[in-house]
KELUMBA-565711 format. One line per 3 residues: their letters; for each residue x, y, z of C-alpha. Coordinates in Angstrom, 3 decimals. Example, Ala and Ser with C-alpha at 12.3 -4.5 7.8 and 13.67 -1.06 7.14 Angstrom:
BEGIN
AS = 12.300/-4.500/7.800; 13.670/-1.060/7.140
***
This chain:
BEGIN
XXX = -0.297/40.148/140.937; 1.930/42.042/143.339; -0.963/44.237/145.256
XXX = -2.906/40.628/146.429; 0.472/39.675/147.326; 1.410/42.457/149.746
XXX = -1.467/42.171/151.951; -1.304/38.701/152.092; 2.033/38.938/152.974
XXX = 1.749/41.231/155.720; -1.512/39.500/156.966; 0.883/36.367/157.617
XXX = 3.193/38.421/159.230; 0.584/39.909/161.618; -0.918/36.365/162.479
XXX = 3.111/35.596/162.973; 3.689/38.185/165.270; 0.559/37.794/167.271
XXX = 1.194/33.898/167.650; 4.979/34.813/168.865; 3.242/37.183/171.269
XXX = 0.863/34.508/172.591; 3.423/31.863/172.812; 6.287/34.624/174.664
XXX = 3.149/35.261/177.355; 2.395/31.802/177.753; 6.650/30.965/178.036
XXX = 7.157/33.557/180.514; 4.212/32.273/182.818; 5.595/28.991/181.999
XXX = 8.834/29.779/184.172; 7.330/30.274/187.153; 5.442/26.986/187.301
XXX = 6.875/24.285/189.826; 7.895/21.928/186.491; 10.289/24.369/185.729
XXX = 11.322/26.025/188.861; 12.681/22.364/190.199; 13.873/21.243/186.972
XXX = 11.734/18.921/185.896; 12.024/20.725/182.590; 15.018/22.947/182.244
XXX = 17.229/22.812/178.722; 14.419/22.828/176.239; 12.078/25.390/177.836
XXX = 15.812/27.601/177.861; 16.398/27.019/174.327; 13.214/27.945/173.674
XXX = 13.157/31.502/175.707; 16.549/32.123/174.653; 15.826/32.634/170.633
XXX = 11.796/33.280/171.121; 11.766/37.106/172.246; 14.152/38.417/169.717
XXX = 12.243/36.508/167.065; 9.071/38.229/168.060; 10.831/41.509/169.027
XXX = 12.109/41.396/164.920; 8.447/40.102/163.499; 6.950/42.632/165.561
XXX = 8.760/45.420/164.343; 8.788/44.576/161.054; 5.163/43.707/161.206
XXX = 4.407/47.559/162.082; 7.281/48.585/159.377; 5.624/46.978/156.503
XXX = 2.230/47.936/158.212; 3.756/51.762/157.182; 6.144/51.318/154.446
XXX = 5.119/48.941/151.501; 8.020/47.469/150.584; 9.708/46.687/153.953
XXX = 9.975/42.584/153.829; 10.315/42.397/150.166; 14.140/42.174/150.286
XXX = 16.644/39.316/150.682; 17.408/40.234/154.116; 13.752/39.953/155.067
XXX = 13.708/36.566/153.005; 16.837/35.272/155.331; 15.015/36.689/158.615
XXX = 12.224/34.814/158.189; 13.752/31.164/156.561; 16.026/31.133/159.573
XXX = 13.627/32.578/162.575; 11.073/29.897/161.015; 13.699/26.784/161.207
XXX = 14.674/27.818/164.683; 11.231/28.222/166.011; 10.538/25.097/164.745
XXX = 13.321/23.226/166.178; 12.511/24.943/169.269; 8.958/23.906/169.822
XXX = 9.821/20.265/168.866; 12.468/20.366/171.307; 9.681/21.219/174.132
XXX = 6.832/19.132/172.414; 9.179/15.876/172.503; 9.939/17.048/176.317
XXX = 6.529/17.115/177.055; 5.432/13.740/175.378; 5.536/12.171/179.149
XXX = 4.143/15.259/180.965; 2.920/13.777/184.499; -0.111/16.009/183.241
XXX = -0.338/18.673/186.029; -2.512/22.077/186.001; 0.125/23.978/183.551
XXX = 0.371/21.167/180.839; -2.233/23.318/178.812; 1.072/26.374/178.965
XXX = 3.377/24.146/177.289; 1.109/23.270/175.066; 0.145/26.177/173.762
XXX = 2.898/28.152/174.194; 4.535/25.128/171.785; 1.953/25.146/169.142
XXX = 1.835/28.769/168.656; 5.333/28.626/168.451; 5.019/26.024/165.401
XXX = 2.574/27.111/163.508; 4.605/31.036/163.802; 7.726/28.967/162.559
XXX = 5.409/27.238/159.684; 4.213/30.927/158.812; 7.790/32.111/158.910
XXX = 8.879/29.648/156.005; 5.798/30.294/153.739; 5.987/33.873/154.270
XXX = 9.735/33.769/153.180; 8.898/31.665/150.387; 6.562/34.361/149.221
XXX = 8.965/36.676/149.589; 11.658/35.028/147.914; 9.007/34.105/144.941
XXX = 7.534/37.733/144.677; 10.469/39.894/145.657; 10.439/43.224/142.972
XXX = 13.053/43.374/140.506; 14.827/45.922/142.404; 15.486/44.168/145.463
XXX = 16.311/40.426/143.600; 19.159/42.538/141.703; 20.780/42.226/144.866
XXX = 20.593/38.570/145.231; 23.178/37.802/142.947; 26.364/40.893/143.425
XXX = 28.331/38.999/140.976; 26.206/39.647/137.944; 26.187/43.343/139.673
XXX = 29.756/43.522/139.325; 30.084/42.396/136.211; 27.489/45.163/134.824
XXX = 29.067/48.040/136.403; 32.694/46.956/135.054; 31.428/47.073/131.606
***
């Protein structure tokens, strides 16, 4: 059950990383578009850059970690990582998707668009892929999900 697991697991995370990439490269052409550059749409195309590249900077990395190393991402920090980098990409993209709802529709619509959606469906993949985690994390590693019961056992 746990071999189907793994590569599932680190074929989400590939697909994760390579929609943060797409959505990073479609954000940083973003800034230099007139929209942006006057203001038009300032705060939630910042919030977005501001959490975006170390999210995909940490996916990335761990991507080509687990890539090497089978049981990279199988721990609770992993789980954590991925819960919370999923919630704020998520909040992040709906932050620039409700922006954009009255777009005046000019030639770099299609770059928030797409930077946005990438950006959601990396968050989505972030939650499921910690959910997996959290559901299929070895014995070893959920030992150290609860350090009370740990405690306990190496008193007595």
């Amino acid at each position: 059950m746990t071999f189907p697991f793994r590569i599932l697991n680190w074929l989400f995370l590939g697909i994760t990383a390579a929609l943060e990439i797409v959505a990073l490269v479609f954000l940083v052409k973003l800034l230099f578009s007139h929209c942006v550059l006057g203001g038009e749409y300032g705060i939630s195309v910042w919030f977005y850059i501001y959490f975006l590249p170390g999210i995909a900077a940490q996916t990335l990395v761990l991507a080509i970690f687990r890539f090497f190393w089978c049981t990279v991402g199988l721990d609770p920090i992993a789980v954590a990582f991925n819960m919370i980098s999923g919630t704020i990409c998520i909040i992040a993209t709906l932050i620039l998707l409700f922006a954009m709802w009255d777009h005046c529709g000019n030639e770099f619509t299609y770059m928030f668009y797409i930077s946005a959606i990438c950006g959601l469906i990396a968050g989505i993949f972030h939650l499921i892929n910690g959910s997996m985690c959290l559901v299929f994390m070895p014995s070893e590693e959920a030992h150290y999900l609860k350090p009370s019961k740990r405690r306990k056992e190496s008193l007595y």
